[in-house]
N, C-alpha and C positions, 0 to 999 in steps of 0.2 A: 772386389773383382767379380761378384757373383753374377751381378746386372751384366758384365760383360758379356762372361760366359754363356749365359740365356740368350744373349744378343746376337754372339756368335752362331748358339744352336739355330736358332729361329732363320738366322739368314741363310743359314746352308739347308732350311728347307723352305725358303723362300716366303714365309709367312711371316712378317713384318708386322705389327700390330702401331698404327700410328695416330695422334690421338694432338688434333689440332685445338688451339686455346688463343678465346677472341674476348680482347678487354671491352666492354661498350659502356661508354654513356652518352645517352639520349642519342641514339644512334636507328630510328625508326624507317629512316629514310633508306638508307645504305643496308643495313645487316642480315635483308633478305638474300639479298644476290652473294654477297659475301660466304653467307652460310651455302647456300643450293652449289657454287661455285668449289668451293673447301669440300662439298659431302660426296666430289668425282674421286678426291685423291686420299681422302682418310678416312678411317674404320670408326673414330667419334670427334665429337666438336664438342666442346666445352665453351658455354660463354658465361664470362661472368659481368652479368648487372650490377654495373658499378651507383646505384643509388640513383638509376632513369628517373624521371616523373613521364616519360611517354611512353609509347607502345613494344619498348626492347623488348623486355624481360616475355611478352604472351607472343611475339610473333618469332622468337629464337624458340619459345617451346612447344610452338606449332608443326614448327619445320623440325622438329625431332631433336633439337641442342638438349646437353644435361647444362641448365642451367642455376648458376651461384648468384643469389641476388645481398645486396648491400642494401642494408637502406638506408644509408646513408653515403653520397658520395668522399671517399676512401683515397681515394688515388692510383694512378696504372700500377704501380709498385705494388700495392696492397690488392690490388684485381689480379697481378699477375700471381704473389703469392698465395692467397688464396685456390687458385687454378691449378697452380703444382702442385701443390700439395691432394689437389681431388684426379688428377690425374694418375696419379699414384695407386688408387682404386681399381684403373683398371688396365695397370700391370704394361705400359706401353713401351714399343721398343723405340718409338720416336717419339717426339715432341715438337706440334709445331706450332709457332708462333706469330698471328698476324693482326693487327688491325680493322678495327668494324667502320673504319667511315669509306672504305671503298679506295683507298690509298693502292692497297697491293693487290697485286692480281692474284689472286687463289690458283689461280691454273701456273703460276709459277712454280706451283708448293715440287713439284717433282723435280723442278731444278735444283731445290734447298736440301731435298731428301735422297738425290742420287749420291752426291759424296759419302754417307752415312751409311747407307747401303754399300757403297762398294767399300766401306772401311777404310777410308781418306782423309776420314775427317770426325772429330767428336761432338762439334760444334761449328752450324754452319749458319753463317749473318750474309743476307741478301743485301746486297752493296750499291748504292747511288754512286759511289766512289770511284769504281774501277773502268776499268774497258770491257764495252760491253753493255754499260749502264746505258737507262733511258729517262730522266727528270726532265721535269716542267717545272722545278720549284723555284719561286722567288730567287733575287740576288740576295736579298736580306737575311732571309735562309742560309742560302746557301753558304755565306760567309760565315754568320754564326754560327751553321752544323760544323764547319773545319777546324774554326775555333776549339770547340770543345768537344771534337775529335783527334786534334792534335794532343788538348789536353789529358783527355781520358788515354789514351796511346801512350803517352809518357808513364801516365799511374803504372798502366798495367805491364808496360817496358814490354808492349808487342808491336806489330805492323799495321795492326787492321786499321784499315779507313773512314769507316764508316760504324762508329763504336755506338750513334745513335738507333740505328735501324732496326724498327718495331716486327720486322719480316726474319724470324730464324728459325735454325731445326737443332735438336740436340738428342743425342739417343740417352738411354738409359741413366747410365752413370752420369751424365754430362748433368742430367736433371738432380741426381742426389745433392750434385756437389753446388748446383746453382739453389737450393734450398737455404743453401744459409744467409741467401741477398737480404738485407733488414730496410732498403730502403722502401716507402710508400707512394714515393711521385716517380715522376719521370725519371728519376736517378738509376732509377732500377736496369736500365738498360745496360751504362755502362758500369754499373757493379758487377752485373756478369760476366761481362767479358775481363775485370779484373780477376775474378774469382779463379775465372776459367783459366787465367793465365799462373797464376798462384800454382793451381792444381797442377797444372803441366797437360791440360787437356789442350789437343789437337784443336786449332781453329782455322776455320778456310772461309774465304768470300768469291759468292758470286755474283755476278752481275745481274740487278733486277730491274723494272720498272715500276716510276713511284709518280703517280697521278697527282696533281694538286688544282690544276685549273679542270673548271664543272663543276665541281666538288665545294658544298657549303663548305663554313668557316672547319679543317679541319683542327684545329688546335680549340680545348675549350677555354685556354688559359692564354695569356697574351705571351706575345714572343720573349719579352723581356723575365716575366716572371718565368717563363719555362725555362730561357735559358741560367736564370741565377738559380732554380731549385736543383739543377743537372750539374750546375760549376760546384756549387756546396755542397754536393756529395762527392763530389771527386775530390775536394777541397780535406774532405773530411778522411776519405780514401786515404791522400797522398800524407797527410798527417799520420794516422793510424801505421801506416809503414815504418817511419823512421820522426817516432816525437820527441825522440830527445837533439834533431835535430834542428827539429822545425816549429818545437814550440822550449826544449831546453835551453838551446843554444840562443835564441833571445831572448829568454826572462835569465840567463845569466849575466849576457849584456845590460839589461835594463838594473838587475841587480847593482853589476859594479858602476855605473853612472850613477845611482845614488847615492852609493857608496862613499862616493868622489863630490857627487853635489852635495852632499852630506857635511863630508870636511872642510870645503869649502864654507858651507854657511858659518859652520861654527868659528874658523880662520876670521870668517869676515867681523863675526860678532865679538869675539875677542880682542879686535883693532881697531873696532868702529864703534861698538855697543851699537850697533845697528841691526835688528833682525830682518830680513829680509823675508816678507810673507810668500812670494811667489816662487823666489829658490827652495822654501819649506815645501810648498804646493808641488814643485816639479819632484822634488825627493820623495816625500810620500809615494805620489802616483806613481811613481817609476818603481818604486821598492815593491808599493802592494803588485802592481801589476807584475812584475820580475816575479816574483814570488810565485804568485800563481800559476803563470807561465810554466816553473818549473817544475813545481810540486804536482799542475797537471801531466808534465811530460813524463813524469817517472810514475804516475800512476799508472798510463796509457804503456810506459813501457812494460808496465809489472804483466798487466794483463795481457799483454802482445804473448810476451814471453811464453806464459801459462796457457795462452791459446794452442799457441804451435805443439809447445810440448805434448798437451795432452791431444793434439789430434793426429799428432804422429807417434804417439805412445809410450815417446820416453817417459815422460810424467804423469806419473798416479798420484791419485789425491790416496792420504793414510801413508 
């Protein structure tokens, strides 16, 4: 609760210290105005060069960004954690978050950071979603962002609508607790907002504007692969929660069908002297896979268990 307390002081003498963080690759075009636009409403800008081959990384550090260079391209996940983690240095009471290819308006940033400010909110996601919003994005989009925003919503058992949205602000504490995101692609967005719901941190959306026509290709990955690296983390998410249900509870099933196709072969070869190759084939595979299934879910629960404990302090190790 220390970040709080800091958080609390600073705002009752109105000295906010807020410290914007912009993922870019090959982002030449766009990241000037992005950045000049971001340096009205925040105290620093953080960009991290996700493994450019063009001109990011020398014209973000012209315009005065601290910037993290990759050399090799990593993924938003691994640009954004990288980021928090340098943000940290320098002690911020907000945190914000937006996009280099010119998607979000930067002069929104004070729409994101007023909740925060007035102590409304721990964690605020600029929303295509709600009333109020203004998009031009594709249908194709648009479908698939509901998609797996409805999915992500379920993981994290909140409201929010818009669980993909690259445009958010979070104060202090909200950044500790979103340090433990482990994803490297796009995933990273909605593991936050799990995290955040996990923690019991305050989440509010506002209505933004999200550009997509003008605007080169902004996705550098195609729709399909972006949307299966984003389902597979949530995939991974909603497992990690409850695995003895959703990976125990079928390799028990798979278990007892061998079990049963089991005796069955052996019934048949005892009446028939007939071995049947492919009822052996289905037994096998269903046994090992059974097997696995469950020996992963009680591993996954062991460590669940040992996670919670020790981060809520029941459980010491020794």
């Amino acid at each position: 609760m220390l970040e709080y307390a800091k958080f609390r002081a600073r705002l009752s003498q109105n000295k906010l210290h807020v410290v914007a963080c912009i993922p870019a690759f090959n982002e030449e075009k766009t990241i000037a105005s992005v950045i000049v636009k971001a340096m009205r409403h925040v105290d620093k800008i953080i960009v991290c060069d996700d493994g450019s081959t063009d001109l990011t990384r020398e014209i973000a550090e012209k315009l005065g960004a601290e910037v993290i260079r990759h050399e090799r391209n990593m993924g938003k996940g691994m640009a954004l954690r990288s980021m928090l983690a340098k943000a940290r240095e320098f002690n911020p009471d907000i945190v914000v978050m937006l996009d280099a290819d010119g998607q979000h308006d930067a002069d929104e940033i004070p729409r994101l950071v007023k909740p925060i400010e007035m102590d409304e909110a721990d964690f605020v996601i600029g929303s295509r979603f709600i009333e109020g919003a203004k998009s031009d994005a594709p249908l194709y989009r648009r479908l698939g962002l509901r998609l797996i925003n409805s999915l992500s919503s379920k993981t994290a058992k909140t409201s929010v609508k818009d669980t993909q949205s690259g445009f958010r602000a979070f104060n202090a504490q909200c950044l500790k607790e979103l340090e433990e995101a482990e994803s490297s692609g796009f995933g990273i967005e909605s593991e936050q907002v799990v995290l955040a719901a996990k923690k019991g941190l305050r989440m509010l959306e506002v209505p933004i504007t999200i550009r997509y026509k003008g605007l080169e290709k902004t996705s550098k990955k195609s729709p399909v692969f972006h949307g299966g690296e984003v389902i597979a983390v949530i995939l991974r998410l909603f497992i990690e929660e409850k695995p003895l249900v959703y990976l125990g509870l079928p390799g028990a099933v798979l278990i007892t069908l061998a079990l049963a196709s089991g005796a069955y072969l052996l019934l048949l070869f005892n009446s028939t002297r007939y071995f049947s190759v492919p009822i052996a084939i289905i037994t096998l595979g269903a046994l090992f896979t059974g097997m696995i299934l469950f020996i992963t879910s009680l591993i996954l629960y062991a460590i669940t268990r040992l996670a919670r404990k020790s981060s809520t302090g029941v459980w010491k190790a020794g």
